[in-house]
C-alpha positions as CSV (number, residue, x, y, z in Angstrom):
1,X,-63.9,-31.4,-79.9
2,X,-66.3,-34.5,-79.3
3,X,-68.1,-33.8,-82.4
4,X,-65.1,-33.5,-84.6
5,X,-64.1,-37.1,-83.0
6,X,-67.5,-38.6,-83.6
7,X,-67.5,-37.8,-87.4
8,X,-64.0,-38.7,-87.6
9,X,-65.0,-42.2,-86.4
10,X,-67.7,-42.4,-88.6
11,X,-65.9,-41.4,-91.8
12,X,-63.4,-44.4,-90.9
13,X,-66.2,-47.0,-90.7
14,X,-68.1,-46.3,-93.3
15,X,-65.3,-47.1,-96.4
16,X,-64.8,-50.6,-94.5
17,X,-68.6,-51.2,-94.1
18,X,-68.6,-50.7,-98.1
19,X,-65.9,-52.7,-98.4
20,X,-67.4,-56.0,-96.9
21,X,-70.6,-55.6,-98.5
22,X,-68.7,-55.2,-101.9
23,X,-67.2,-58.3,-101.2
24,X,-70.1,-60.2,-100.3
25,X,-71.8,-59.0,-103.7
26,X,-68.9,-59.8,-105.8
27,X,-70.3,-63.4,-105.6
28,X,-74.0,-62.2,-106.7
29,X,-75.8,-64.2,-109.6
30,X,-77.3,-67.3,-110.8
31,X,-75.5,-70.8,-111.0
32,X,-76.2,-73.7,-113.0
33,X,-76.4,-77.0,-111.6
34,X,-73.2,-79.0,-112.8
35,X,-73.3,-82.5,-110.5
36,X,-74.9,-83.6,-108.1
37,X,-73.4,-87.3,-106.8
38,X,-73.8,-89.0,-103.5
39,X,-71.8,-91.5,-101.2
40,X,-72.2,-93.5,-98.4
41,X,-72.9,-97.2,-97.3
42,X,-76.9,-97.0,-96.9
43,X,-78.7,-98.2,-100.0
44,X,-81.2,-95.4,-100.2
45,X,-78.2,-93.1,-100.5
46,X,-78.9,-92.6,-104.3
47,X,-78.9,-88.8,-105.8
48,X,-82.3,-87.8,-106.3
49,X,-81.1,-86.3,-109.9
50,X,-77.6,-85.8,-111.0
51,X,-77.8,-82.1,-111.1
52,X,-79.2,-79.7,-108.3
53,X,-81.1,-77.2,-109.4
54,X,-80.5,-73.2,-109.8
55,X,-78.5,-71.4,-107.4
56,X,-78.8,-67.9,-107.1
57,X,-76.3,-65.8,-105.0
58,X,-78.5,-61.8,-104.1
59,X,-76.9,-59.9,-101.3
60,X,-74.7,-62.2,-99.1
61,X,-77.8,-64.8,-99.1
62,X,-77.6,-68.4,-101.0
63,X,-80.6,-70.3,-102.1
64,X,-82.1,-72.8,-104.2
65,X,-84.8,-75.8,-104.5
66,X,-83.7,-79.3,-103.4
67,X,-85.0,-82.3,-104.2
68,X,-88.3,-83.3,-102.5
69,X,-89.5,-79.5,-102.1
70,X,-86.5,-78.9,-99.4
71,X,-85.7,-75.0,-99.7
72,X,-82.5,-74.3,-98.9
73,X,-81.3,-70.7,-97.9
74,X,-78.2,-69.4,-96.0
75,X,-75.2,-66.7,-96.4
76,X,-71.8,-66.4,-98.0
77,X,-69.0,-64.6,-96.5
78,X,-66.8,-62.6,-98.1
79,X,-64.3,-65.2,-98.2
80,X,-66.6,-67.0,-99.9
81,X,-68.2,-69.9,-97.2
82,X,-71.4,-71.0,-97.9
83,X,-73.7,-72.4,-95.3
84,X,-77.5,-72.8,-96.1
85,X,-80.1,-75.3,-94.8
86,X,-83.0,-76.8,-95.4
87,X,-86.5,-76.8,-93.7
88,X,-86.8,-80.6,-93.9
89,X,-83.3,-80.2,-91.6
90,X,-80.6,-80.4,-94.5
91,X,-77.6,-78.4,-93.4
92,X,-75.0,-77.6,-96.5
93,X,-71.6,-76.1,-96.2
94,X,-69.0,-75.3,-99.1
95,X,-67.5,-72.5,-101.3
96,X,-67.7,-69.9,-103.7
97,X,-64.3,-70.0,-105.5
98,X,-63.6,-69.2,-108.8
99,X,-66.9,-68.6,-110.5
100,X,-68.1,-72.3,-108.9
101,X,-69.9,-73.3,-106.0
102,X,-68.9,-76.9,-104.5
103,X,-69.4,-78.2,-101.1
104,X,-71.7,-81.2,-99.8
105,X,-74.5,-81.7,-97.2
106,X,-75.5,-84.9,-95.2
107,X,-78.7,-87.2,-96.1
108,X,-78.8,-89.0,-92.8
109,X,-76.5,-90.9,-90.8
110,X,-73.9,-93.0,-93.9
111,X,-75.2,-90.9,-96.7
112,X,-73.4,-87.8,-98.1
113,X,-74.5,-85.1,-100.7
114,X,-71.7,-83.4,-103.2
115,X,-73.0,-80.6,-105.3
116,X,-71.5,-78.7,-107.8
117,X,-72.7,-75.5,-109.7
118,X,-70.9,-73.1,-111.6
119,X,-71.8,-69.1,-113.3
């Protein structure tokens, strides 16, 4: 009796363990840098190019090359939240929604970072 309850557990939690990773893949490939435009009150907040480089989605894990050499890597959920940072301490959060990924990250204390990439 316990084995026939163990491998009835099992076979339940394997289709939802597929399921989630399904989800997270569904937002797999490579994004092209659409925008890239900054805000704040600090005059050195200035975008270091209009458009952020590649962005390439492989498995639930986000990354690309910032500006500067700052390598950014992080996760998306399979609702589609992004959060990645930097190793020069750049922290970005946004979305996957719709074949685009928008969101922004913070370039010190007044200045404010709003990318845009799309499939």
């Amino acid at each position: 009796m316990r084995q026939l309850i163990l491998v009835t557990a099992v076979a339940i939690a394997l289709p939802v363990g597929a399921a989630r990773a399904q989800a997270v893949t569904t937002y797999d490939g490579t994004y092209k840098g659409v925008s890239l435009t900054t805000s704040g009150g600090n005059r050195e907040c200035v975008a270091p190019t209009p458009v952020p480089g590649t962005l390439t989605i492989a498995n639930g894990v986000v990354q690309w090359a910032g500006a500067g050499g700052a390598a950014y890597q992080g996760t998306v959920t399979a609702q589609g939240i992004v959060s990645a940072r930097s190793g020069k301490g750049g922290v970005f959060t946004g979305k996957v929604e719709g074949g685009k990924v928008s969101g922004g990250t913070n370039y010190g204390a007044n200045c404010t970072g709003n990318f845009v990439w799309q499939k």
